[in-house]
N, C-alpha and C positions, 0 to 999 in steps of 0.2 A: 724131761724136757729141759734145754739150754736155757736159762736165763739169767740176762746179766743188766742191772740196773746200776745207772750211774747216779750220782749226785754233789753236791758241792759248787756245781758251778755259781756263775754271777758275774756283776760287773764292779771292778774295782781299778784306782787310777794307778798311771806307769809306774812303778816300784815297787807294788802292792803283793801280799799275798792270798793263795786260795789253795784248800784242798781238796781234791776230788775223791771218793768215795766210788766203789765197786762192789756189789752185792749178790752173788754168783749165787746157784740154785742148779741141781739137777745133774751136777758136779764136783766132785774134787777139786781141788786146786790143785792137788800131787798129778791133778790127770793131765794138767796142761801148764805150759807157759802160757802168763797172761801181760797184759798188754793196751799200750792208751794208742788210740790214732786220732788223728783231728783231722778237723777240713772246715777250711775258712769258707767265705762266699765265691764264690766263683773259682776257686780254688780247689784242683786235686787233693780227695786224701792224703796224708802221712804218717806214717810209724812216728811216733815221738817218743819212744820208752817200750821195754820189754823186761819182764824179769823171769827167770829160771826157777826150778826146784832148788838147784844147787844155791840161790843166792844170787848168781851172775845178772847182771842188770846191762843193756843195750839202751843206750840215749843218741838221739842226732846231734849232731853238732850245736845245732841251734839252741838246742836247753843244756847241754850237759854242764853243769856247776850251778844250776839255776832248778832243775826238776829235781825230785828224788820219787824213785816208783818203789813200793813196799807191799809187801803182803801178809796178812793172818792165818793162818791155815784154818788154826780153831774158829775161825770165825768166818773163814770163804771170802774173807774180803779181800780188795786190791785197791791201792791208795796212792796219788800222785798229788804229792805235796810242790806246787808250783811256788818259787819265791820271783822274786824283782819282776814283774811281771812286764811285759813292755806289747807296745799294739798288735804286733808280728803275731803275738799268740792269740790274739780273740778268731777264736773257731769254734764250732763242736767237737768234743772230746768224747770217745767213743771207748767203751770197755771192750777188750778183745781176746777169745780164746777157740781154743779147737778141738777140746777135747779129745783125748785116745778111745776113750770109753763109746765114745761116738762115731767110730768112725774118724776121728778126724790123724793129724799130724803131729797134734800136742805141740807145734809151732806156731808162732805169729810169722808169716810173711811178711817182710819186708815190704812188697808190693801190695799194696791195701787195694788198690783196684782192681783186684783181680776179683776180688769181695769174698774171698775164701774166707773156713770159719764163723764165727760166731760175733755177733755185736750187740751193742746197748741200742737205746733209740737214740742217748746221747744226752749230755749237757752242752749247756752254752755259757761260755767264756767269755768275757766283753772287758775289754781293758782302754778305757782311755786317757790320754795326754792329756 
């Protein structure tokens, strides 16, 4: 069974940092590209970061110089070190994969709404001015 638990989140002021923490089960990490998505209040989902087996790492515009997404193999984990943090980013931040071994694409969709794959329950991110 898929299981992917998050942690790290909280609430910290505009320039602050946090890291999120990913804790996969039931899986390799070689099986799949993993992957953070968030979704503010009233707010569509969004990809905010994806990384490869190869190393290769996918950010939106929005974080890129400000996220770094990482992973352990030995240890299943996946990690989104957030810096300067600013209000835009208080959402739930959600671990995401899709395993091969499952069935799945070993991709993150870009389109988080589709709800393909696999997810955490989520942390919560809270950044205030």
């Amino acid at each position: 069974e898929v299981q992917l638990v998050e942690s790290g989140g909280g609430s910290v002021q505009t320039g602050g940092s946090l890291r999120l923490s990913c804790t996969a089960s039931g899986f390799r990490l070689t099986d799949s590209d993993m992957g953070w998505i968030r979704q503010a209040p009233g707010n569509e989902c969004e990809l905010v970061s994806t990384i490869s087996n190869d190393g290769s790492t996918f950010y939106i515009d929005e974080v890129r110089g400000r996220f770094t997404i990482s992973q352990d193999n030995a240890k299943n984990m996946v990690y989104l070190q957030m810096n300067n943090l600013q209000p835009d980013d208080t959402a739930v931040y959600y671990c995401a994969a899709d395993p091969l071994s499952y069935g799945g694409t070993g991709r993150i969709p870009v389109q988080c709404s589709l709800g393909l794959g696999y997810r955490g329950k989520g942390t919560l991110v809270t950044i205030s001015s």
